[in-house]
Each structure stands twice: as structure tokens, then as C-alpha cells.
C-alpha positions in Angstrom: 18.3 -11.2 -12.9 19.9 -7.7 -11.8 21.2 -6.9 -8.1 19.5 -4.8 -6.3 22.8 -2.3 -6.9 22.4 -2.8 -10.9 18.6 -1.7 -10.6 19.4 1.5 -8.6 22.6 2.6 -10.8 20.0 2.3 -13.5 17.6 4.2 -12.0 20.1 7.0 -11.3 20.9 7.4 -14.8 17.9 7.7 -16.2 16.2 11.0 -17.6 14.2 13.0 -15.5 11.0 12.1 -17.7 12.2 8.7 -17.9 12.7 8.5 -14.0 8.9 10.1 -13.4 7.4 7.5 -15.5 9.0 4.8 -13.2 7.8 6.3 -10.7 4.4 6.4 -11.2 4.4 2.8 -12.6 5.8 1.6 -9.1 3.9 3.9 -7.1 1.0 2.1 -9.3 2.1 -1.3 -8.5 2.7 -0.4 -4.8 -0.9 0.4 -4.9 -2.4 -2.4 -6.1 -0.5 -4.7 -4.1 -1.2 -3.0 -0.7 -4.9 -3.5 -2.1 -4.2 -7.3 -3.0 -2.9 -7.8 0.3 -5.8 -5.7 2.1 -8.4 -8.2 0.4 -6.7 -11.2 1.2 -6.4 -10.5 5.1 -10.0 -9.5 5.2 -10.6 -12.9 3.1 -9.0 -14.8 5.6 -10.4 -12.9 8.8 -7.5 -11.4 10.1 -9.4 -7.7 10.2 -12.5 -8.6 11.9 -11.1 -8.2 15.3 -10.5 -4.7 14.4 -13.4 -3.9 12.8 -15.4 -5.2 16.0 -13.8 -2.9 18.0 -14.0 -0.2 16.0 -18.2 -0.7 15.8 -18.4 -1.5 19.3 -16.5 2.4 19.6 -19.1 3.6 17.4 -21.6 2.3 19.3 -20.5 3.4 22.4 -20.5 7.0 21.5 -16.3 7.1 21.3 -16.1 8.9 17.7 -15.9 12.8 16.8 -16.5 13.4 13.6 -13.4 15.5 12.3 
């Protein structure tokens, strides 16, 4: 497996095309694995507190609308 170092000395080297294809292909995979991790913390709960308060706010009159 390459060092952190190998993979950024790499990176620097590549073509600029080259270098916005890997972007986009980890800003894709950043992405999906904020999402992954979203679903699984509201899978296991660890949201609701937040979205409790959040509707009790709502329901109190404490939102604009911006």
C-alpha cells in the first residue's frame, strides 16, 4: 500500500485534466460516505434528539423563514 507522502507526490504530478478527474471522483466518494454515515446515525438514533428540538422550535413559533 502507498504512504500517504507517495499518494500526494502522485497527485502533484499529475495533468491538470488528470488531476480534475480525481477530484471529482473523491469529491464523489466524500459524498456518498458523508451520506452512508448520515443514514447510519439516524438508523441507530443518534439524530432524534435533534430533530425533537428542532420540531419543538417549530412549534413554538422560533423559525423565520429566510
Amino acid at each position: 500500500m502507498l504512504t500517504p507522502e507517495q499518494i500526494e507526490a502522485a497527485i502533484l504530478q499529475l495533468p491538470s485534466e488528470e488531476f480534475c478527474k480525481l477530484r471529482e471522483w473523491f469529491y464523489e466518494l466524500d459524498e456518498q460516505r458523508w451520506d452512508e454515515q448520515l443514514e447510519k446515525d439516524i438508523a441507530e438514533g443518534k439524530l432524534e434528539a435533534l430533530a425533537q428540538e428542532a420540531i419543538a422550535d417549530f412549534e413554538a413559533g422560533n423559525c423565520r423563514q429566510i
